[in-house]
C-alpha positions as CSV (number, residue, x, y, z in Angstrom):
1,X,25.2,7.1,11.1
2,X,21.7,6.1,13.1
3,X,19.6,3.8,12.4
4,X,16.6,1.5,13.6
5,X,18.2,-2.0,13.6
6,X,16.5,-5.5,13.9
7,X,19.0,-7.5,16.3
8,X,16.6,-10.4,16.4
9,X,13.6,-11.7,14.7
10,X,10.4,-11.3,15.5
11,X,11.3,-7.8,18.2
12,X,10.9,-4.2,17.1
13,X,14.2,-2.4,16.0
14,X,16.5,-0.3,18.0
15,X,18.1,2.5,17.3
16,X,21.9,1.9,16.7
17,X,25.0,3.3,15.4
18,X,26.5,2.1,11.9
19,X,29.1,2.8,9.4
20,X,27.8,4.6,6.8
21,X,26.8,2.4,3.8
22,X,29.6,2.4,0.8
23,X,28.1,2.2,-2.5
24,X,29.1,-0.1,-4.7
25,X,29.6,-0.2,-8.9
26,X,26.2,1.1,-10.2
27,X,24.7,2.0,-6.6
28,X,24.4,5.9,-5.5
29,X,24.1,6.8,-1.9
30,X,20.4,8.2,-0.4
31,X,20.3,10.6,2.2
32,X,16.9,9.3,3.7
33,X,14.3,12.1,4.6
34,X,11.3,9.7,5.2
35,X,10.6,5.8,5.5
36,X,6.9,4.1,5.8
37,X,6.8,1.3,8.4
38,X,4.7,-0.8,6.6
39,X,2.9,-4.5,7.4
40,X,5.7,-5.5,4.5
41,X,8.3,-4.7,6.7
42,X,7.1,-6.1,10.0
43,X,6.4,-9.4,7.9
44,X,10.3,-10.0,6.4
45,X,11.3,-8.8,10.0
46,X,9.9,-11.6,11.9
47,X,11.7,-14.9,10.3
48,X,8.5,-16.0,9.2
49,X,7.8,-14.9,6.1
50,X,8.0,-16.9,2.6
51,X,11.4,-15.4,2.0
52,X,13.0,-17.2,4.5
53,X,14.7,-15.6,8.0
54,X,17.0,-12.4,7.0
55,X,20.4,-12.2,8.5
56,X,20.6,-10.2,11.8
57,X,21.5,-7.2,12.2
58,X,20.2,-5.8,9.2
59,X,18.3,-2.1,8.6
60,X,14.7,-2.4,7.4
61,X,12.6,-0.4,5.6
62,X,12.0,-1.5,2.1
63,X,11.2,1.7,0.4
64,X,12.0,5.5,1.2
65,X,12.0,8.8,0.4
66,X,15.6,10.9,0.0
67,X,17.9,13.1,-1.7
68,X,20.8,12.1,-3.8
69,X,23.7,14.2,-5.4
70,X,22.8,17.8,-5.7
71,X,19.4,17.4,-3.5
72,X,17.5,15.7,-6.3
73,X,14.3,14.3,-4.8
74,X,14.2,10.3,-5.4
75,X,11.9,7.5,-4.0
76,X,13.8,4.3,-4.1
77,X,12.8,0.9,-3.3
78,X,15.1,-1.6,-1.2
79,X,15.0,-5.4,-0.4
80,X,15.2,-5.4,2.8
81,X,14.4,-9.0,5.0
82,X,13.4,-9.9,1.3
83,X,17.7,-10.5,1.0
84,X,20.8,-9.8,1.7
85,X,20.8,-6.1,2.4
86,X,20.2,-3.1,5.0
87,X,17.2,-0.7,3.9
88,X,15.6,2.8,4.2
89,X,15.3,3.3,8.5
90,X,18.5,5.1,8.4
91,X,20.2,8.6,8.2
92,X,21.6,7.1,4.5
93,X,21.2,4.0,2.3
94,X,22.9,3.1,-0.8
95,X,20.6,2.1,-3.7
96,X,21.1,0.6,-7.5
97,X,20.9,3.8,-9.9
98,X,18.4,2.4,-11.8
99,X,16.1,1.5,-9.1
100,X,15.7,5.3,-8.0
101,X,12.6,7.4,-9.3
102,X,13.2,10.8,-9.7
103,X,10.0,13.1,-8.1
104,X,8.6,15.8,-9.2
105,X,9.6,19.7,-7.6
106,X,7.3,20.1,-4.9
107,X,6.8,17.2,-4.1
108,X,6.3,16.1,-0.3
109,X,8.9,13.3,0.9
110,X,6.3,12.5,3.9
111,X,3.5,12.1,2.1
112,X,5.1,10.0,-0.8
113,X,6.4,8.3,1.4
114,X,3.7,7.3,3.1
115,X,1.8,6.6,-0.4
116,X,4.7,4.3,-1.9
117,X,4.2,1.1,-2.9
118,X,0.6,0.4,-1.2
119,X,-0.4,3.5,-3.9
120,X,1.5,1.5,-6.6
121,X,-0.3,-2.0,-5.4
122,X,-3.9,0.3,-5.6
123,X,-3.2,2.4,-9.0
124,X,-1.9,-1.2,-10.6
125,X,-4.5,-2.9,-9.7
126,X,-6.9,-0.7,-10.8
127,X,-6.0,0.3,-14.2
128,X,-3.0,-2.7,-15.5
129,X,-4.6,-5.5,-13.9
130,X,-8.3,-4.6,-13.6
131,X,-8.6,-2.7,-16.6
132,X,-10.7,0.4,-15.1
133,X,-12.3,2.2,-18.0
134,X,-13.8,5.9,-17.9
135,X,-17.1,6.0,-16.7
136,X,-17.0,2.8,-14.6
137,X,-17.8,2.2,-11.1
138,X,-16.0,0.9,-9.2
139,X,-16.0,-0.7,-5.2
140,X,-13.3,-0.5,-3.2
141,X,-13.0,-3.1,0.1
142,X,-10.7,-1.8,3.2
143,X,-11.3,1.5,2.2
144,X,-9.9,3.1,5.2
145,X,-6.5,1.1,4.8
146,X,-4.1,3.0,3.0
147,X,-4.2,1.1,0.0
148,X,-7.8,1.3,0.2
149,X,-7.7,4.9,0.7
150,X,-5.5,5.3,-2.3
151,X,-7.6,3.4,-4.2
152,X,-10.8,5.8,-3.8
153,X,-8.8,8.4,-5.1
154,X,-7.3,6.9,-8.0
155,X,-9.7,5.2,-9.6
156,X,-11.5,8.4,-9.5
157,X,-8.6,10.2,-11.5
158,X,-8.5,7.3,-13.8
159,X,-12.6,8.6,-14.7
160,X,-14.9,6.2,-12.7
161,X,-17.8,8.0,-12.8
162,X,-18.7,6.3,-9.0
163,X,-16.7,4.5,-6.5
164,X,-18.5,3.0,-3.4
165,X,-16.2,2.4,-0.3
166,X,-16.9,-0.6,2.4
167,X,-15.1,-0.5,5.2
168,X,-15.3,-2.0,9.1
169,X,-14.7,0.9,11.9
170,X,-16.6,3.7,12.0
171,X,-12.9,5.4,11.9
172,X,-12.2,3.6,8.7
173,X,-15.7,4.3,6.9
174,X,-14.5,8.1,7.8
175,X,-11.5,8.1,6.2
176,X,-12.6,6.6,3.1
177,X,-15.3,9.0,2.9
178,X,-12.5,11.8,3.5
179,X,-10.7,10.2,0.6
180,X,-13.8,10.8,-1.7
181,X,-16.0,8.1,-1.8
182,X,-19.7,8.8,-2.9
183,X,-20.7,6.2,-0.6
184,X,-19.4,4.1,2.4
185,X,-20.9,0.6,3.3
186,X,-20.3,-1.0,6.9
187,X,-18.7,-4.1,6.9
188,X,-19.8,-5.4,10.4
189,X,-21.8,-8.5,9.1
190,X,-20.3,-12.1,7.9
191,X,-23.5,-12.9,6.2
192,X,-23.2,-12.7,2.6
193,X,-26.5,-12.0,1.3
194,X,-27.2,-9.0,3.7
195,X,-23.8,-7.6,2.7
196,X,-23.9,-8.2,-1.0
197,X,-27.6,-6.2,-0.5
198,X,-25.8,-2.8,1.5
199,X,-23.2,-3.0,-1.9
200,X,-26.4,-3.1,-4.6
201,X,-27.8,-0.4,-2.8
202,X,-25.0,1.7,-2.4
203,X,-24.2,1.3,-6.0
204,X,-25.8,3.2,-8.9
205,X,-26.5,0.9,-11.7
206,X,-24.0,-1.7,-12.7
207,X,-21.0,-2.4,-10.7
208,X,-18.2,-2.8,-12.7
209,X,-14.6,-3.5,-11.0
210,X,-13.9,-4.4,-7.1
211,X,-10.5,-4.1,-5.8
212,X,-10.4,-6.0,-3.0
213,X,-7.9,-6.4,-0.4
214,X,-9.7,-8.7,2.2
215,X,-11.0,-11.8,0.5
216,X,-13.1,-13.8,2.8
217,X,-16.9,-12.9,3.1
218,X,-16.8,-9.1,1.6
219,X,-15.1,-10.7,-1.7
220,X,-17.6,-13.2,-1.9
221,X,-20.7,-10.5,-1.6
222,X,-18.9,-8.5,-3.8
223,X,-18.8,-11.0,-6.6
224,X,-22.7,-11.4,-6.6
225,X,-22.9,-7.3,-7.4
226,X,-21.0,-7.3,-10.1
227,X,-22.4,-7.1,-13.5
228,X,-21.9,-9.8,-16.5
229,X,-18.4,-10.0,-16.8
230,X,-17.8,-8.2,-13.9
231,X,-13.8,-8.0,-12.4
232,X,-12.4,-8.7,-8.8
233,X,-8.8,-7.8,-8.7
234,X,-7.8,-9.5,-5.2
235,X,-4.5,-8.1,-3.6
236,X,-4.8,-9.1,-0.1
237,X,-6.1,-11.3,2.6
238,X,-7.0,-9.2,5.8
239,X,-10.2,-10.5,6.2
240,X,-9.4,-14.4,5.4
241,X,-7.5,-16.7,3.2
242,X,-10.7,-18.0,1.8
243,X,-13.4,-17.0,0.6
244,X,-17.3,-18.5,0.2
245,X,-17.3,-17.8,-3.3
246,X,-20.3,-19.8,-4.7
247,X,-20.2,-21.3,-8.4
248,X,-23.5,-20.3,-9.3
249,X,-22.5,-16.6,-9.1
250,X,-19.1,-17.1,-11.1
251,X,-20.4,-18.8,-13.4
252,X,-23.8,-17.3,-13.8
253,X,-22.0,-13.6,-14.5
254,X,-18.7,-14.9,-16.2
255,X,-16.8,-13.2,-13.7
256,X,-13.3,-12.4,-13.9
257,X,-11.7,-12.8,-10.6
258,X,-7.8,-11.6,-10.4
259,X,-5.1,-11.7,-8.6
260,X,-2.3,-9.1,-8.2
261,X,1.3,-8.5,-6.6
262,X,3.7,-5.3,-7.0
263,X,6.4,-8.5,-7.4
264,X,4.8,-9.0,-11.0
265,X,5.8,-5.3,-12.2
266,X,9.3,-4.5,-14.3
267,X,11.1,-1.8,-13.3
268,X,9.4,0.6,-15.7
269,X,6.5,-0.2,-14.4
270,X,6.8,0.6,-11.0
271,X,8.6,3.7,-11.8
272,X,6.0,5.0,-14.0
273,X,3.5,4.5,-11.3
274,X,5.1,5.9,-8.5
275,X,6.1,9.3,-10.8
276,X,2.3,8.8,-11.8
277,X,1.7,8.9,-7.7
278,X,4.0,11.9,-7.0
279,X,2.6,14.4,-9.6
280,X,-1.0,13.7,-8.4
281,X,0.1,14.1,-4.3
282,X,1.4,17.2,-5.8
283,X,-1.5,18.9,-7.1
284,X,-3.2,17.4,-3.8
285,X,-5.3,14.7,-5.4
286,X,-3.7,12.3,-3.8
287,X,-3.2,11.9,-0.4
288,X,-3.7,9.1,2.9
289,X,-3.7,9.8,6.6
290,X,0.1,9.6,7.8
291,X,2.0,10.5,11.3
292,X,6.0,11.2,11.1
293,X,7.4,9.6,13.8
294,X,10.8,10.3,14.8
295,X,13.5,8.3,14.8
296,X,14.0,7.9,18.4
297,X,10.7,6.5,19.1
298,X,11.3,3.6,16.5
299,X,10.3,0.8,19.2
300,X,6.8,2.1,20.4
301,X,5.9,2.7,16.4
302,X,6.6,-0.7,15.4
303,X,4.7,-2.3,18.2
304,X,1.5,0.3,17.0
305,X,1.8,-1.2,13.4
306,X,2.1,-4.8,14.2
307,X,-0.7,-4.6,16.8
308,X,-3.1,-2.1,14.4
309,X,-2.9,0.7,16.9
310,X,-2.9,3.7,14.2
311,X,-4.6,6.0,12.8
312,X,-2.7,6.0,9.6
313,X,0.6,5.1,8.0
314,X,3.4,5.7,10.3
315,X,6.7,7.8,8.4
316,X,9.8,7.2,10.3
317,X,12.3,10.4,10.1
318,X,15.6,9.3,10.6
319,X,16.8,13.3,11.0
320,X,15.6,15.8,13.2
């Protein structure tokens, strides 16, 4: 079979030829339609991360989209770089049983795919770990991100009433107002005050929950709009690994301020989300700027996502 290969740490795959994975006791072989190259992937793949240097050559691609059996329609997750294993860049992968999610008829394999687990990490961290009520509003930082973009959209499914978007290009404002948002804030300013003034007047009323996947300055001028008892479900560090959070304001509200990971969530849960995730791409409420990309042109799309040159997330089609 093909697939995109890392030979060495820290380079972009190549496209190879392998044997075609055996699956093992409890393991059913995938025949891969469509694979997200996501920053997860880029991270295990460069020997760097906190789960240690992966074994070369291995296939990456920790999550996909495929057919199994008699064409059923699964998204299966894979732990790719994370251990031992080859993943979902390839013509087929064998996958545990029980880690793949049936999707509903209908569905799109692209644009699940390119949802995935950054939709799991946004609907999560939104209604499990945030606690997003009906009627709430809600602001969402790095809107124009993918999980970002998810995030405007699902929290307006679960019944906020208002979701305010911040984000830093003028392409990224755009997309998050594409994905719904009643309003879009510029962040293009490191002073707090004057940024946690643009979010008070772009909200309407009390601001409820802010799932925030930057830290750094927006979380901190997010915290002082939040209402008494306000939440900040943090999932990610784009914008800095600190963040000028002052006491006054945590301790003046009784903020909650959270922190999430898809690492925390049991099997069930993850596959509850991503079925959750399927049925609403489905109907088309659910959906975040994507390219396929062929297999062939592996190289060139892996230096795009490690250097930010895209548009959105990149699906890697390992058949014509």
């Amino acid at each position: 079979m093909r697939a995109a290969q890392i030979e060495t740490c820290g380079q972009p795959p190549r496209v190879a030829e392998r044997p075609a994975p055996e699956p093992g006791p409890g393991e059913r072989l995938v025949g891969v339609l469509a694979a997200p190259i996501t920053p997860l992937d880029l991270l295990c793949a460069g020997g760097t991360s906190y789960f240690g240097v992966p074994a070369t050559p291995y296939v990456p691609g920790v999550q996909g989209v495929g057919t199994v059996g008699d064409g059923t329609l699964v998204w299966f997750p894979t732990v790719a770089g994370m251990a031992p294993g080859d993943g979902s860049m390839a013509e087929l992968a064998s996958v545990p049983a029980d880690d793949l999610v049936e999707l509903p008829a209908g569905a799109d394999p692209v644009a699940v795919a390119a949802l995935g687990l950054s939709a799991v990490a946004a609907l999560m961290a939104l209604t499990w770990r945030g606690e997003l009520a009906a009627g709430e509003q809600v602001l969402v930082l790095g809107a124009g991100g993918v999980v970002g973009q998810a995030a405007v959209q699902l929290a307006r499914a679960a019944g906020a009433r208002r979701v305010v978007a911040a984000a830093r290009s003028a392409a990224a404002r755009e997309r998050a107002e594409q994905a719904g948002a009643d309003a879009v804030v510029a962040l293009d300013t490191d002073d707090v005050g004057e940024l946690a003034g643009r979010f008070a007047s772009a909200c309407d009323g009390p601001l409820d929950l802010v799932l925030d996947p930057l830290f750094g300055v927006p979380a901190a001028a997010a915290a002082r709009t939040l209402r008494p008892s306000g939440r900040l479900v943090n999932l990610g560090s784009s914008a800095g690994e600190t963040c000028p959070l002052d006491s006054a304001t945590l301790r003046s509200r009784s903020l909650r301020v959270l922190g999430y990971t898809n690492n925390e969530l049991t099997g069930e849960q993850r596959a509850t989300a991503i079925g959750r995730i399927a049925e609403l791409a489905t109907l088309g409420r659910l959906e975040v700027a994507h390219e396929v990309v062929p297999l062939d042109d592996i190289e060139a799309a892996w230096r795009r996502q490690s250097t930010g040159a895209t548009s959105g997330r990149l699906v890697l089609m390992p058949t014509p």
